[in-house]
C-alpha positions as a printed NumPy array, in Angstrom:
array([[ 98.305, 129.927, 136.084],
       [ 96.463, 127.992, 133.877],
       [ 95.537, 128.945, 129.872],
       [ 93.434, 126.521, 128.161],
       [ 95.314, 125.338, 124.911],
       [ 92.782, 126.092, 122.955],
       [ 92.827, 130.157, 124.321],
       [ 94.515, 132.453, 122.597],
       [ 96.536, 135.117, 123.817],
       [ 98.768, 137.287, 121.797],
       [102.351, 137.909, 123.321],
       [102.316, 141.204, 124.494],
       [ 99.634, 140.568, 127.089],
       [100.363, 140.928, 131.051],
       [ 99.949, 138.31 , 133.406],
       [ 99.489, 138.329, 136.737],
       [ 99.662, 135.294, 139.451],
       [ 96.756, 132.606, 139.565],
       [ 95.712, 133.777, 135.883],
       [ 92.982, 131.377, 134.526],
       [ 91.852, 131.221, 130.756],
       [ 88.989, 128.795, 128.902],
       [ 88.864, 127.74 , 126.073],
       [ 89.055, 129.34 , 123.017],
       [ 89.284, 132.601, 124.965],
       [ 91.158, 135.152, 122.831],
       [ 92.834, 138.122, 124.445],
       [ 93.982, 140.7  , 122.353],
       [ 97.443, 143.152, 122.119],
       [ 97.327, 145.81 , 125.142],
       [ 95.207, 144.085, 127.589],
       [ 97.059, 143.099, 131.635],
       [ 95.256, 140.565, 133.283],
       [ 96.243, 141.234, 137.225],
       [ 95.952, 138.33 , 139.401],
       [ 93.579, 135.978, 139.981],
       [ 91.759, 137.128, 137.207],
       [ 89.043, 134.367, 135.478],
       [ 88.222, 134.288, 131.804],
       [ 85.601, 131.897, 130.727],
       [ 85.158, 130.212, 127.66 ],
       [ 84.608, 132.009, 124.002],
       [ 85.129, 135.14 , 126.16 ],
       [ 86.904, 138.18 , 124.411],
       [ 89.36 , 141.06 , 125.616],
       [ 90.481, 143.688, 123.511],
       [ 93.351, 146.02 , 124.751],
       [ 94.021, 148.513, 125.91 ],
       [ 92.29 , 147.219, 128.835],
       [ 93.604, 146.747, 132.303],
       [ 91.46 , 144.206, 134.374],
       [ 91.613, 144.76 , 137.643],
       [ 92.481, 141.862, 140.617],
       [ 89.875, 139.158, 141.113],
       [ 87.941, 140.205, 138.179],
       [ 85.605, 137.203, 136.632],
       [ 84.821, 137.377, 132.921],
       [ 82.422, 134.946, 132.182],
       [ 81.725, 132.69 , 128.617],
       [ 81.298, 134.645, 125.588],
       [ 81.506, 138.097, 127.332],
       [ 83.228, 140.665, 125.493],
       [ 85.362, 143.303, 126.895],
       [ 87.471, 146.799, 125.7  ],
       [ 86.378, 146.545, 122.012],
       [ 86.207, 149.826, 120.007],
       [ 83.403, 152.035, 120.75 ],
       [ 80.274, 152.021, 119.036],
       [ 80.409, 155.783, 118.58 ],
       [ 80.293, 156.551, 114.638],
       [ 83.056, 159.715, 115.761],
       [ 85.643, 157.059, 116.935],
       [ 88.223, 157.406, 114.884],
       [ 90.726, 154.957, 115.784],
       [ 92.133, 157.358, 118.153],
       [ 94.176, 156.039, 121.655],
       [ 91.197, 154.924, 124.249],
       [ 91.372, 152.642, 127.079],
       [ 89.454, 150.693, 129.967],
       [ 90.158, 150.281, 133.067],
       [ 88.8  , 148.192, 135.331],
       [ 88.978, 147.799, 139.286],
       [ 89.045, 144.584, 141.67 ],
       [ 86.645, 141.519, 142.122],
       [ 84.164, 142.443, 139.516],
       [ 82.083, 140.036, 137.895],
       [ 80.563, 140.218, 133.814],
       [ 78.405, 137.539, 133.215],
       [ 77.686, 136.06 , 129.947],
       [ 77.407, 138.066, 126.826],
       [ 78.093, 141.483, 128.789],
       [ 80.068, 144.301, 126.989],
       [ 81.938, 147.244, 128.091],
       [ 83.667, 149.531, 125.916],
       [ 86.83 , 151.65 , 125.445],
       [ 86.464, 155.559, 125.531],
       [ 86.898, 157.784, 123.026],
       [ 88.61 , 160.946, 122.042],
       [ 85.438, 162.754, 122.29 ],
       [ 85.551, 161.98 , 126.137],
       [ 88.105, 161.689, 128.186],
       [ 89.744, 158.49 , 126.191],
       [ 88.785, 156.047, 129.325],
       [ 86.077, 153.933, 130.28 ],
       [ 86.589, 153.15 , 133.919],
       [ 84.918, 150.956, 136.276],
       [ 85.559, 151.114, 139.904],
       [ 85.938, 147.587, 142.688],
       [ 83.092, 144.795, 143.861],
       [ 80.605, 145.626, 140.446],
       [ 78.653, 143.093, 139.497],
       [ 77.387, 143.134, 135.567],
       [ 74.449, 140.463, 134.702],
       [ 73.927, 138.916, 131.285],
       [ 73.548, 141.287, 127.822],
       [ 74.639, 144.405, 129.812],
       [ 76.101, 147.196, 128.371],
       [ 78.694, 149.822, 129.402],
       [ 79.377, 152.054, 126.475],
       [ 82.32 , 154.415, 126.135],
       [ 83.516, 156.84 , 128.415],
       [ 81.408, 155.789, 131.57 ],
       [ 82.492, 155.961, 134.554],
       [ 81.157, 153.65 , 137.495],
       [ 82.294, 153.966, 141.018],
       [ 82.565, 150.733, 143.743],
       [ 79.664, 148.544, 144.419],
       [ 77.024, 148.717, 141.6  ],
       [ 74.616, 146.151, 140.061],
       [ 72.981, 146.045, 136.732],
       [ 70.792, 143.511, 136.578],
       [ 70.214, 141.67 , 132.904],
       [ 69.923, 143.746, 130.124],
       [ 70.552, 147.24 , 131.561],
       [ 72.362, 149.276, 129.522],
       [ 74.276, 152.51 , 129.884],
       [ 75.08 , 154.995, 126.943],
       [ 78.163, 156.935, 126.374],
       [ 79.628, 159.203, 128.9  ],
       [ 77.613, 158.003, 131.767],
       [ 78.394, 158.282, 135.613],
       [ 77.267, 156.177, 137.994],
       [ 78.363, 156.379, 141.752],
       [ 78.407, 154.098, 144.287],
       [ 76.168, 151.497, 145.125],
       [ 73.562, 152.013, 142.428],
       [ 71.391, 149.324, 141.027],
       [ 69.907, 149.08 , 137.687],
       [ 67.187, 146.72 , 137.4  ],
       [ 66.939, 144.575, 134.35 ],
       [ 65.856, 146.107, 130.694],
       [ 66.285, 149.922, 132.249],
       [ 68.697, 152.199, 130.411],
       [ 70.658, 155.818, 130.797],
       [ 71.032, 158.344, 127.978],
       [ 74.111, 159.485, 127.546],
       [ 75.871, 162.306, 129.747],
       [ 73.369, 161.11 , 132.481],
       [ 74.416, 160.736, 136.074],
       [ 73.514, 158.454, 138.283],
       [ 73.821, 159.441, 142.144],
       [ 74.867, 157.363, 144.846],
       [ 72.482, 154.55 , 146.553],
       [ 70.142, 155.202, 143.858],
       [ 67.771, 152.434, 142.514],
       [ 66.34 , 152.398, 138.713],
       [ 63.708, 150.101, 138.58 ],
       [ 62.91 , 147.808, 135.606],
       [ 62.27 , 148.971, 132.437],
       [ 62.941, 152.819, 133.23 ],
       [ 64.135, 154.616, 130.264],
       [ 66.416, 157.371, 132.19 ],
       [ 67.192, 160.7  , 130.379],
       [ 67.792, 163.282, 133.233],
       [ 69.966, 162.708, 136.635],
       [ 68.702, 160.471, 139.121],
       [ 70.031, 161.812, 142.667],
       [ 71.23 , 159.782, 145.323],
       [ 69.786, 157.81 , 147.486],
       [ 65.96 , 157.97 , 145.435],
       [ 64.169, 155.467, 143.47 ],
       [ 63.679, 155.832, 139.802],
       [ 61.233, 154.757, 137.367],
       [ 59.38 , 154.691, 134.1  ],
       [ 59.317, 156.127, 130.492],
       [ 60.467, 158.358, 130.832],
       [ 61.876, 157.549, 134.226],
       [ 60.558, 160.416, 137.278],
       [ 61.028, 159.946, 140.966],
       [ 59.014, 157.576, 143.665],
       [ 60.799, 158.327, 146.818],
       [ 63.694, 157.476, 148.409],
       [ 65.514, 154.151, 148.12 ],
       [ 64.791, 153.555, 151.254],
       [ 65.356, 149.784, 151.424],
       [ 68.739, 150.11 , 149.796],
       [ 69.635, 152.616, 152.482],
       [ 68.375, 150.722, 155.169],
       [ 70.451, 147.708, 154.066],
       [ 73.943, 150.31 , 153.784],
       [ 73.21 , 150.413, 157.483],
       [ 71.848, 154.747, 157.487],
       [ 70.261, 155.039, 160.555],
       [ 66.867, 156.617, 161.456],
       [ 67.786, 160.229, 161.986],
       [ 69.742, 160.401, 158.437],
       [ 66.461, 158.932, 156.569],
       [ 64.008, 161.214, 158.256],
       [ 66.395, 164.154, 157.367],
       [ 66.119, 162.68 , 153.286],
       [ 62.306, 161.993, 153.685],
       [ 62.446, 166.12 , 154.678],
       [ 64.395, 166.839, 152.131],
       [ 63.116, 165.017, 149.085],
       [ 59.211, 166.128, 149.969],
       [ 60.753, 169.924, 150.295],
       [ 62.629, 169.338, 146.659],
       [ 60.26 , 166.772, 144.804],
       [ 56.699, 167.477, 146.505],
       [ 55.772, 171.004, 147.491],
       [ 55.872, 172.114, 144.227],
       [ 58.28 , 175.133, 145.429],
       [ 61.007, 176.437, 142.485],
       [ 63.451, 174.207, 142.669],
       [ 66.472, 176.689, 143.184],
       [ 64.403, 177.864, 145.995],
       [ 63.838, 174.899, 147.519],
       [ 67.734, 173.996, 147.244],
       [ 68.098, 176.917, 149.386],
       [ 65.679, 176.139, 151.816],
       [ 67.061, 172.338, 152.236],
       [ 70.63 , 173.204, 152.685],
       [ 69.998, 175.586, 155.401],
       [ 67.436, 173.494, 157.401],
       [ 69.648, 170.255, 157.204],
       [ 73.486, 172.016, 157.042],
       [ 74.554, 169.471, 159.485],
       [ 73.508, 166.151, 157.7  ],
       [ 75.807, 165.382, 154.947],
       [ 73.621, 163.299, 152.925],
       [ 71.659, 165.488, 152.288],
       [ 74.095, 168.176, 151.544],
       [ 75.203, 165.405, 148.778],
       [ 71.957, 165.456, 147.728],
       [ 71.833, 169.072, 147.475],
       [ 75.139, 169.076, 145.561],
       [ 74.398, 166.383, 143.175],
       [ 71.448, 168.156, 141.694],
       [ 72.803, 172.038, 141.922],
       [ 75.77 , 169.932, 139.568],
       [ 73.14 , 168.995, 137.027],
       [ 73.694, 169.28 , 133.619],
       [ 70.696, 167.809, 131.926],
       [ 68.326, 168.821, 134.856],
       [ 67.2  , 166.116, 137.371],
       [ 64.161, 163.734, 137.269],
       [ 61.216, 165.075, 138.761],
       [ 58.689, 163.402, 141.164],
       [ 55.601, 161.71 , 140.2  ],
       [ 52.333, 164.306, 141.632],
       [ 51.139, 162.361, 144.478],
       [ 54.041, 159.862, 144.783],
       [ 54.729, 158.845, 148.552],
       [ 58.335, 159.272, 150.946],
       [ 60.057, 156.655, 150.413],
       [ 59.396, 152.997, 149.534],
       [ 58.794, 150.428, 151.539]])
């Protein structure tokens, strides 16, 4: 373990093995460091927060303070947050609220660039990126393997489905399903992500069912509760696209649409 002199860390924090704090670090009452966590210089954590194993926390980062939610009153909130991710400087993610479910919570292997943003409430599954600047408002959930390109943002009580890709810039305010590719102001649909799903290794057969699928949803201009119909039946025995299927039928704030004349897929 080693704590900078300089850090400060009040006495009721939790340790874990291989612990390593910079200077003038402060970490506040409620938070557990597990082991091998890193926390660079100037770098704040405000409890409760539990950072998971492995977890990096770069200079002036600043991690499980209140929520910026003018409703927060003070009320019991926490974060949690998984294994071997990695804020860079000057991100923030906040504690929930009472108003939610009273827990931010961020899954394993997430990597968070410079000035990003996790507001309260969200909840991010295993694997995600969001490039510099990307922000996500209150109440948020993000699967799997998403990536959110730099200077793109999520309204609040937006999902985000698995695989996905938001490009730069995009200004989402209605779901993205997985596996697609999102963009814009305000963001709509060009295809599949079919370079991210190429690189998790989905094989020919599984992206020619999506391609199916996402020009019988997004591009024949059929009602889309027909169409849902339609796709589950045809492809019942390819469970992507049943997820697909699933993730939009779950929609709360509808699902972003597809540009007219936008192409399958991305190449």
């Amino acid at each position: 373990m080693a704590i900078h002199s300089t850090a400060i860390v009040d006495a009721s924090v939790e340790l874990g093995r291989d612990v390593k704090i910079g200077p003038y670090a402060v970490i506040g009452a409620g938070v557990t460091l597990r082991d091998a966590v890193e926390i660079g210089s100037h770098a704040v954590v405000m409890g409760p927060t539990d950072v998971g194993p492995g977890t990096r926390i770069f200079h002036h980062a600043v991690i499980g303070a209140d929520p910026q939610d003018k409703k927060y009153a003070g009320e019991a909130s926490r974060l949690v947050i998984g294994a071997n991710n990695t804020f860079r400087e000057f991100a923030t993610a906040n504690r929930g609220t009472g108003s939610g479910n009273g827990c931010t919570q961020i899954g394993d292997e997430n990597l968070f660039m410079a000035y990003t943003h996790v507001a309260h409430d969200c909840v991010i599954g295993d694997h995600c990126v969001l490039v510099n600047c990307a922000s996500l408002a209150g109440h948020v959930q993000m699967e799997d393997h998403v990536i959110m390109a730099g200077l793109s943002a999520v309204h609040q009580h937006t999902r985000i489905g698995r695989c996905a890709m938001v490009a730069g810039g995009a200004m989402v305010v209605q779901d993205v399903p997985p596996f697609t590719l999102a963009q814009g102001d305000r963001a709509r649909l060009f295809g599949l992500n079919i370079v991210g799903l190429r690189r998790r290794g989905y094989k020919l057969d599984t992206l020619n069912a999506l391609r199916g699928a996402y020009r019988e949803l997004f591009q024949q201009g059929h009602a889309l509760r027909v169409a849902l119909v339609q796709v589950r039946e045809v492809y019942s025995e390819v469970p992507e696209v049943q997820e697909l299927v699933d993730f939009i039928e779950q929609s709360k704030r509808g699902v972003c649409r597809s540009m007219a004349a936008d192409p399958v897929g991305t190449e």
